[in-house]
N, C-alpha and C positions, 0 to 999 in steps of 0.2 A: 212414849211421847218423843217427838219427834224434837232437834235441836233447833231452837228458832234461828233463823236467817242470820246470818252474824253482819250483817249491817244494820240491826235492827237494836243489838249491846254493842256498846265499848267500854272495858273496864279502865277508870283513868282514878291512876293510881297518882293521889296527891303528894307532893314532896317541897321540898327547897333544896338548892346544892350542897347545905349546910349538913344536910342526913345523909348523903350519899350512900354512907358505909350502913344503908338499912335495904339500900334495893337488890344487893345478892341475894341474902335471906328471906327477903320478900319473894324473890321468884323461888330459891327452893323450897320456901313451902304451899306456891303453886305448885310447884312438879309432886309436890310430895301427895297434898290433898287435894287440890283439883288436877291430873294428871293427863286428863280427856278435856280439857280448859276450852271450847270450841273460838272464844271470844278474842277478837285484838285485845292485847292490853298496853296500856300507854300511860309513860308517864308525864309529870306536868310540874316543870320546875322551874328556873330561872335561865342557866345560862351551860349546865353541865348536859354532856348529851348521856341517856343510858346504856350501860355497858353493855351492847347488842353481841357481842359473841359467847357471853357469859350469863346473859338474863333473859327473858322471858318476855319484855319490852318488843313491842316492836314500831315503835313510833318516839318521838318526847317533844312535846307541845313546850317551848320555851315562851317566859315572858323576864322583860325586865321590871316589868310593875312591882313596885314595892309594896302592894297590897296582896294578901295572898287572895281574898275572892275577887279581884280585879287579874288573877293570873288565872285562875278557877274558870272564870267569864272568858279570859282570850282562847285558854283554851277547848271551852264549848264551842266557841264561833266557830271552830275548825272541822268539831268533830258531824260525822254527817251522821251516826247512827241515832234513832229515834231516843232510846235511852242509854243512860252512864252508872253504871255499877260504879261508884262513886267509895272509896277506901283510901285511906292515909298510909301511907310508905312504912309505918310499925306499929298497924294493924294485921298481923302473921297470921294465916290461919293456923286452923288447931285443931281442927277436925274435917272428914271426907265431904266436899264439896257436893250433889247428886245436881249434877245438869236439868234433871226434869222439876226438881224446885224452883230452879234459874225462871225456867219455861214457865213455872205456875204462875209465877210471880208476874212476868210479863203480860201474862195470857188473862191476869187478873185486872190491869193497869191499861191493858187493851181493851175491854169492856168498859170501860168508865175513864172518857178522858177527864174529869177533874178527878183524877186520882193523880198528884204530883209524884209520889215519894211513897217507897215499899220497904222500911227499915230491914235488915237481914237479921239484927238479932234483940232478944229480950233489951226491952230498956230500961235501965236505970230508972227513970221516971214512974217506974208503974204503968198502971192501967187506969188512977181515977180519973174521973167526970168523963170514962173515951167510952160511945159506943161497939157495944162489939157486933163485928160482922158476919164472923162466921169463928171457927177455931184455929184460924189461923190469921184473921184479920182483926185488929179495931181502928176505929177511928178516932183521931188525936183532934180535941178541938179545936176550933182558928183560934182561941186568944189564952192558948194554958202557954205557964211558961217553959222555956225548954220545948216547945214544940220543934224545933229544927236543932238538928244533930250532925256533927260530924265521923258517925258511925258509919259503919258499913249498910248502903243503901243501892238499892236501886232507885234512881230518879230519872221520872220526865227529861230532856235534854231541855225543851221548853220553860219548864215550869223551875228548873233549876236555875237557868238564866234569868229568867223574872225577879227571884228572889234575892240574888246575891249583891252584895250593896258592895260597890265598888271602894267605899273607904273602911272596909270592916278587915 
C-alpha cells in the first residue's frame, strides 16, 4: 500500500507551554517507532515555539486562548490537510508505528464520510451497546457516555471542528 498524499494527514500534537519538557521525548519516540513517519507533524500550544533543530515538529500552531479546545479549533482553521492524527504531547509511543494501518484507517473514513473519528487504540470504555463492523471496526453510539476521547485518534478535520465547544 501505497503512502497516502501527505496533505491529506497532519499529525497535531496537542500541548500547553507548561509540558514543554514532554516534546523532545515525544519526537524520539517518533524516530524510534514511526521512523519512515511520512506525515507533517505540528504542534499546538500557546505561546512557546517547538524546538525545530532538536524535534520532529515542523510547524507550531500558537493560540493565546485560554481554552484548550478553543486553541484545538484555532489551530484546525490553519490546518489544510483533510484529517488530524490528533495525540497529546505525553502520549509516547510504545510500539512500531506500520504506515499501511495509517492508510487503512484513512482509506476506511474515506468510504464513509459520516465516519468523524478512527480511535488508534483499545478503549477503555469497552465495546458495549457498539455495533461492530468488521474486526477492526465498531461503532460507538451517538449518546453513550465517554463517546469522545482524547486518545490517540485519527479525525475528520471537519467533524473535529464541529464538535469542540470553545469554553470546554
Amino acid at each position: 500500500m501505497d503512502v497516502c498524499d501527505k496533505r491529506e494527514l497532519e499529525i497535531l500534537v496537542i500541548s500547553c507551554d507548561k509540558f514543554d519538557d514532554c516534546w523532545i521525548p515525544f519526537s524520539e519516540c517518533i524516530q524510534k517507532f514511526w521512523p519512515d513517519c511520512p506525515y507533517p507533524i505540528s504542534l499546538c500550544t500557546e505561546t512557546k515555539d517547538a524546538p525545530y533543530d532538536i524535534s520532529l515538529f515542523t510547524k507550531t500552531y500558537k493560540s493565546d486562548n485560554k481554552s484548550w479546545s478553543a486553541r484545538i479549533s484555532d489551530a484546525c482553521n490553519k490546518i489544510n490537510a483533510e484529517y488530524v492524527l490528533f495525540v497529546l504531547e505525553d502520549q509516547w509511543l510504545a510500539k512500531q508505528i506500520e504506515n499501511d494501518a495509517i492508510i487503512q484507517n484513512i482509506e476506511f473514513m474515506n468510504k464513509d464520510n459520516s465516519i468523524g473519528v478512527v480511535y488508534l487504540e483499545k478503549r477503555v470504555l469497552g465495546e458495549r451497546n457498539c455495533k461492530v463492523l468488521s474486526d477492526r471496526y465498531i461503532e460507538i453510539p451517538q449518546n453513550i457516555s465517554y463517546r469522545f476521547s482524547a486518545g490517540p485518534a485519527i479525525w475528520r478535520k471537519s467533524y473535529l471542528s464541529k464538535i469542540l465547544n470553545s469554553d470546554e
